[in-house]
N, C-alpha and C positions, 0 to 999 in steps of 0.2 A: 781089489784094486778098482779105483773106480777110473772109466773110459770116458773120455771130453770129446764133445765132437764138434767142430767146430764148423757151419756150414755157410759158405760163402757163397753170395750173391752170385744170382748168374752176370757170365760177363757181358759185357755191352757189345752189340754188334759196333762197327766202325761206321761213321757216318758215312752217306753216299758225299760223293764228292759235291759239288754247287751245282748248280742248273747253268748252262751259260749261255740261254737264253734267257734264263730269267734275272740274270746279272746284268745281260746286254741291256733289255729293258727297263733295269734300273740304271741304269748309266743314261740310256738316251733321255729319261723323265728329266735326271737331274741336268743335265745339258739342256735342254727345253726352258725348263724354267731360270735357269742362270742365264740363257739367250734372250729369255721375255725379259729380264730383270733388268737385263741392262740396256734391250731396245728402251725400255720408258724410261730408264734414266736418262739416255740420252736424248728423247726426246722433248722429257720436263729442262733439259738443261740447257734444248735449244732453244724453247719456249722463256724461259727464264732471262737468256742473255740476249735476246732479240730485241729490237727498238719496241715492237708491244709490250715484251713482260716489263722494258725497264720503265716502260708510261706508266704499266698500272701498277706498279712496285712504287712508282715517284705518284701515283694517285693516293696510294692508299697510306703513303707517308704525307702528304699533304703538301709534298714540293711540287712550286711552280717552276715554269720556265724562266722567268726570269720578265721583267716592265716590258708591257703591251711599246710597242714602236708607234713612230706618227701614223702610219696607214692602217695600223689596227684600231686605235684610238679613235681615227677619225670613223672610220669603216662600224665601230661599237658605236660610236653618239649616233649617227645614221640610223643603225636598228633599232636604238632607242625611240630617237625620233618617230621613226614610222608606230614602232609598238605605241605612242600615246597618241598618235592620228588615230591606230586604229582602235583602241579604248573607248575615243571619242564616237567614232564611226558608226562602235557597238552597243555605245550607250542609245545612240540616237534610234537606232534601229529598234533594241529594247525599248523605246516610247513608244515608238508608231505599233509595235506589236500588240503594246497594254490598250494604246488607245484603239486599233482595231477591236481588239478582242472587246471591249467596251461598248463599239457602235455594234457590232454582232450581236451581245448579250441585250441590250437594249431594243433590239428588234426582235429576239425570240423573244423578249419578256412580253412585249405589244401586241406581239400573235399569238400569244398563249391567252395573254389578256384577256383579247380582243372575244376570243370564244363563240359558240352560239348561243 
């Protein structure tokens, strides 16, 4: 007669129980960062709904405020105005510059010239 033996794995010890500090500490990470998560939401939301985010939201869609009034209109031809005074102003000034620089180069040439 033949004997079967049939040999069975040793048994598993039983797990230790959790750590519960190392549980706490996963608990506080996730608390942490769902606290960060929703600080900066609410602060992109503050950002967002405030009179700056809706300028540069209406910047970046290309809306205006709505037709320049008489005092802006007037107040814009003014700075115009002056911007082609000073145009003029800066052309004038770029002559006398070229023509200095001119009587200058002219008088080094004379002295160099002039030599012994």
């Amino acid at each position: 007669m033949m004997q079967v033996v049939v040999q069975t794995p040793f048994p598993t010890p039983p797990s230790p129980p959790p750590d519960p500090n190392f549980l706490a500490m996963q608990a506080f990470d996730l608390l942490a960062t769902v606290a960060v998560a929703v600080a900066v939401i609410l602060v992109v939301r503050w950002v967002v709904m405030s009179p700056i985010g809706q300028a540069i939201g209406d910047r970046l869609r290309g809306k205006r405020h709505g037709p320049l009034t008489g005092e802006q209109e007037d107040r814009l031809a003014r700075i115009e105005a002056e911007m082609q005074a000073l145009r003029g102003d800066l052309g004038e000034v770029s002559e006398r510059l070229d023509f200095a620089e001119r009587v200058l180069a002219e008088r080094r040439d004379r002295r160099l010239g002039a030599g012994p």
